[in-house]
C-alpha positions as MATLAB code, in Angstrom:
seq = 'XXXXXXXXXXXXXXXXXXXXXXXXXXXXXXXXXXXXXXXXXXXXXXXXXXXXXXXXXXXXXXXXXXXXXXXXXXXXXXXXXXXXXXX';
ca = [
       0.000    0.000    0.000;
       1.337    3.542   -0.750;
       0.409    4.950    2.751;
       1.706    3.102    5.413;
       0.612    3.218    9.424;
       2.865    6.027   10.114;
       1.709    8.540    7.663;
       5.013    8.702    5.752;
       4.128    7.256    2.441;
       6.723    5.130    0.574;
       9.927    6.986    2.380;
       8.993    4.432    5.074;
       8.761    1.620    2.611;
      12.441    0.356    2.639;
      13.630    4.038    2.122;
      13.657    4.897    5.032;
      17.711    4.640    5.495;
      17.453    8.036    2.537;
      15.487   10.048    4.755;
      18.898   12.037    5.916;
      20.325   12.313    2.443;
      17.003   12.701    0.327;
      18.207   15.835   -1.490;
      21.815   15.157   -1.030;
      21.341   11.666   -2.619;
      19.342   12.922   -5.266;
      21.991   15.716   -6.362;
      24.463   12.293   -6.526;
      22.441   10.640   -8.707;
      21.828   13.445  -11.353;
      25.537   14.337  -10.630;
      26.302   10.885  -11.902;
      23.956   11.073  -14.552;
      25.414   13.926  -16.176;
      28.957   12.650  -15.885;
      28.063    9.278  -17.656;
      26.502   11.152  -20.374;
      29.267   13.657  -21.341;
      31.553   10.605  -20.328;
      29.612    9.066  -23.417;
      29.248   11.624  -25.794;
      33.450   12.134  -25.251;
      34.259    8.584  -25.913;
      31.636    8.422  -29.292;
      32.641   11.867  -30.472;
      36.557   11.314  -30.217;
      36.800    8.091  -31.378;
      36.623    9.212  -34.946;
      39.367   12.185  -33.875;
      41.834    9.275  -32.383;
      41.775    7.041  -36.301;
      41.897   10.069  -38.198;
      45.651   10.722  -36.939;
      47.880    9.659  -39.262;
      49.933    6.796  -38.124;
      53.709    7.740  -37.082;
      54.881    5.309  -39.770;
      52.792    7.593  -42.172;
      53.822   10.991  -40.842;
      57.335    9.832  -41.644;
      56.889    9.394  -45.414;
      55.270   12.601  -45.100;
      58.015   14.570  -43.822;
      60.487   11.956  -46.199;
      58.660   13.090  -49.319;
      58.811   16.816  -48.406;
      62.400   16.897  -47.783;
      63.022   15.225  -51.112;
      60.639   17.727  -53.033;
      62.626   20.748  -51.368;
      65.710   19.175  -52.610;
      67.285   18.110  -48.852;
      68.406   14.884  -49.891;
      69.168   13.535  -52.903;
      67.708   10.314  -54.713;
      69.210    7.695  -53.498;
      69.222    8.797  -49.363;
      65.492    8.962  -50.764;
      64.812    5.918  -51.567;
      67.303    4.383  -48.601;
      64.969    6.164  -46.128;
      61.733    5.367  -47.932;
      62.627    1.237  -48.035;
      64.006    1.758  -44.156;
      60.899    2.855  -43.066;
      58.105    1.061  -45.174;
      60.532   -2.195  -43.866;
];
């Protein structure tokens, strides 16, 4: 029954131990609420951010290439380089 003998409704009805913390423990449970849905929304939203980072293997060749187009190293050290790392 919703009402109980004492007049206290369903506090009474094996809540009774959340009678001291009733607002506290409410603010601690929408506190945790909002954390586990921007905890959420982080993890979905970055996880395309973390694979779109080019690999280190990849930022390499990058650099590699772009030392060879200004003329840094000549074609041979080149192609050394590029079979080092793609080995």
């Amino acid at each position: 029954m919703w009402w109980n003998n004492y007049g206290h409704g369903w506090m009474m009805d094996g809540w009774g131990w959340a009678m001291p913390f009733g607002g506290l423990l409410w603010l601690v449970v929408i506190a945790l609420l909002i954390a586990a849905a921007v905890w959420l929304a982080r993890v979905s939203w970055g996880a395309g951010e973390v694979s779109a980072r080019p690999s280190p293997r990849t930022a390499a060749l990058d650099m590699l290439n772009e030392r060879f187009a200004r003329g840094d190293i000549d074609r041979e050290e080149y192609l050394q380089k590029k079979r080092d790392l793609q080995g």
